[in-house]
N, C-alpha and C positions, 0 to 999 in steps of 0.2 A: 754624697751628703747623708743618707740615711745610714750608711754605714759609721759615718763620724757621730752621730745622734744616738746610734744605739750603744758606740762605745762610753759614751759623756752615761748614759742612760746604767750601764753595768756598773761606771766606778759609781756612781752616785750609790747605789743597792750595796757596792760591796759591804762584805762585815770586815771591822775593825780589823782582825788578825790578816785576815789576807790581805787587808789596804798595808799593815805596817811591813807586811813581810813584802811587798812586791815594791813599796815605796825603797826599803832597804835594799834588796834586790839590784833593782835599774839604776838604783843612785851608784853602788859602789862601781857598776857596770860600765854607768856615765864618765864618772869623773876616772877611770882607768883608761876610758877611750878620748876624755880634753886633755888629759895629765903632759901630754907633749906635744899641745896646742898653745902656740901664742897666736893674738889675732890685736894688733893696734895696741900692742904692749900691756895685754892683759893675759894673766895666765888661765892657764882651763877651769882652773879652780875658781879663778875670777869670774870666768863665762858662767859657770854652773850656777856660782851664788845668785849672779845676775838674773839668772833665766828664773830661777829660783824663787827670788826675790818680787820678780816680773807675775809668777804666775799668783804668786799670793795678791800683790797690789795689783794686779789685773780687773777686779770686781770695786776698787774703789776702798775699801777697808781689809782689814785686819784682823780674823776672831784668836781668841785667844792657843784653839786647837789647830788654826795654822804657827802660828806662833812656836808653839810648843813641837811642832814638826821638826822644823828650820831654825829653834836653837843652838843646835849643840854647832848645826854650821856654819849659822853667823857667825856663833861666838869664836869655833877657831877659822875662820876666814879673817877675821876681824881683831884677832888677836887679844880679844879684851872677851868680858862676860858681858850680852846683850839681853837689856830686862824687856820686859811687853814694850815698855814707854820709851825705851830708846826706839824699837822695830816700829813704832806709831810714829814716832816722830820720823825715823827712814822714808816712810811712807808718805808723807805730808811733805818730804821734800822733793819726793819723785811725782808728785802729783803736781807739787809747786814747777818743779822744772821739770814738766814732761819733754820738750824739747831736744834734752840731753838727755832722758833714758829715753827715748822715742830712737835716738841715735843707735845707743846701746844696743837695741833690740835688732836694729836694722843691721848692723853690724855682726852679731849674733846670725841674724837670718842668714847674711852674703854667706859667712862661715858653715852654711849647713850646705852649701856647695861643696866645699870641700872635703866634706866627713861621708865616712859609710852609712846609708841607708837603713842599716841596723841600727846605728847609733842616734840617727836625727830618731830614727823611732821610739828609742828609748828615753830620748831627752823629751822628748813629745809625750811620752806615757806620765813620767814622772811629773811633770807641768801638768799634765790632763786628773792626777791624782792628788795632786798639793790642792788645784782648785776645788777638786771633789768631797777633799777632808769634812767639808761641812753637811757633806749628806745632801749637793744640789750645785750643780756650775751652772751658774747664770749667762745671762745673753751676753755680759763684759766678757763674759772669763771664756766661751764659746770664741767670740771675735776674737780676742788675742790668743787663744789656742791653733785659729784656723793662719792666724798670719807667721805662725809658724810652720803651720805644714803648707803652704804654697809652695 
């Protein structure tokens, strides 16, 4: 556990350059290790957005500088251009139907059975640095960080 706290504790410190370079980093790293992943007829690309997506709406809201993280992948995951107010309303619906992405997540987890331990760890990094962007992962974003690494 102290080990998990002091890694939340370094992204939080990091400076800008080295958060975009490692987010960039782990992300291409990530989606080369789902890319020929299906899990419940979703593709890797799908899982990633998901976890993605998960780890921004994990604390309850949305700042504009995660936003601006995870646009460029919304928008080609999604095939359309995604503005703040569309990603706010994404979030209002995942928070309205936790239920079904509560599934998602769960589904996402059974799948880190299957993957190399380097790779959960990188998908783990990049989730632990989307929520970090703010300069602070809170105790939301701590919990569903941890439900991924069990």
């Amino acid at each position: 556990m102290f080990e998990f706290e002091k890694i939340c504790h370094d992204v939080e410190k990091m400076d800008p350059i080295t958060y975009s370079a490692l987010v960039a980093e782990k992300s291409k790293d990530v989606i080369a290790g789902l890319v020929d992943i299906t899990e419940g007829g979703l593709s890797g690309i799908a899982i990633y957005t998901g976890l993605v997506f998960g780890a921004i709406v994990s604390d309850g809201k949305i700042s504009e500088e995660e936003f601006l993280l995870i646009e460029p992948l919304l928008s080609l995951s999604l095939g359309e251009r995604v503005t703040y107010d569309d990603a706010k309303a994404m979030m209002k619906y995942y928070k309205k139907d936790s239920k079904e992405y509560k599934k998602f997540v769960d589904a996402a987890v059974d799948l880190f059975g299957e993957i190399s331990e380097d790779l959960k760890a990188d998908i783990v990094t990049v989730c632990m640095l989307i929520c970090g962007i703010d300069g602070k992962i809170s105790h939301k974003e701590k919990v569903w960080l941890k439900q991924l690494i069990k």
